[in-house]
C-alpha positions, 0 to 999 in steps of 0.5 A, a space after each residue: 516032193 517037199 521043198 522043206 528039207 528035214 534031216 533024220 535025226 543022227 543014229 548016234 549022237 549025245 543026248 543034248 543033239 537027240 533031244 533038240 534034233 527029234 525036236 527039230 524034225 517035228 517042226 518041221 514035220 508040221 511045216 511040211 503039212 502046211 506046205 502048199 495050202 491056201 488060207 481056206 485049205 487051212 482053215 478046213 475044219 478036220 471033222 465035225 463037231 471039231 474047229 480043228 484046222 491046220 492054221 489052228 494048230 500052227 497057231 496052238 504050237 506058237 503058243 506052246 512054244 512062247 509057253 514052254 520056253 518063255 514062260 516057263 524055261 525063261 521066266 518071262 512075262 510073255 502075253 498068249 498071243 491070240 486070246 491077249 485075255 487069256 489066263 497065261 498059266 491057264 492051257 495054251 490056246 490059240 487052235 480058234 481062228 480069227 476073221 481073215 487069220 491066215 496059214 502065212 501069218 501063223 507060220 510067220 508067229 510060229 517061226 519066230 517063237 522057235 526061233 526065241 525059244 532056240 535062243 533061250 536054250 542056247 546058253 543052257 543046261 540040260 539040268 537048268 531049270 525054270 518053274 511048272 505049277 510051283 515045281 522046278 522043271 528042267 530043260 530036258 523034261 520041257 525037250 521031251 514034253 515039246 517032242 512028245 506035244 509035236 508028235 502027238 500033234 503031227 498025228 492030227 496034221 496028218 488026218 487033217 491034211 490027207 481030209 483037205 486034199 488027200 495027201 499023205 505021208 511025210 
């Protein structure tokens, strides 16, 4: 059993607490595929030819997050924060493992662009937008985009964690 609690989203609330409540649940759906690994367990790559490890893609999701809700939502000129020489409005990186990476530092970084990100949404408007490739785009299409990203995501956790130690489910 998990020592992460992750509430099922509510059955019959507005739009603004589904949204942001399947987004939660797909955080912490991730958190929970990290549970209990060391370092070397998370840096297992899923299958060859692919580097895909699980510290990778708690890595990518910072990434995406600082992405979406920095960048894009707020405006921000934030830096990627593995690849500091990457091309911002290029794809978000951050799967590569560096020398020594570790599962606790990424999760560290991951939980703190969330947090940045929730502060970011606090004060706004489903309908507030912010600029994508030279187009308005507003929250509830970046709320969608982010769960269906965590969703899809999840899905690989699943393959990767069941390959290092043959747990499933969650």
């Amino acid at each position: 059993m998990s020592a992460i609690d992750r509430p099922m989203p509510p059955l019959n609330a507005d739009e603004r607490t589904t949204l942001e409540s399947w987004l939660d649940f797909h955080r912490t759906t991730l958190a929970m595929k990290c549970e209990g690994l060391d370092d070397e367990q998370a840096a297992v790559a899923s299958v060859p030819p692919s580097g895909f490890t699980l510290t990778g893609l708690v890595q990518h999701m910072a990434e995406v997050e600082r992405n979406w809700f920095r960048r894009v939502l707020a405006g921000e000129q934030a830096p990627p924060i593995y690849d500091p020489q990457a091309d911002p409005d290029g794809p978000d990186g951050g799967f590569d493992l560096a020398a020594g990476a570790a599962l606790s530092d990424a999760l560290a970084t991951w939980h703190a662009e969330i947090a940045r990100a929730r502060e970011h949404c606090a004060d706004r408007a489903l309908t507030d937008t912010g600029r994508f490739m030279e187009q308005d785009v507003n929250l509830r299409w970046i709320y969608v985009h982010m769960i269906e990203e965590y969703a899809r995501h999840n899905g690989h956790a699943d393959l990767v964690r069941e390959r290092i130690d043959g747990a499933t489910g969650v």
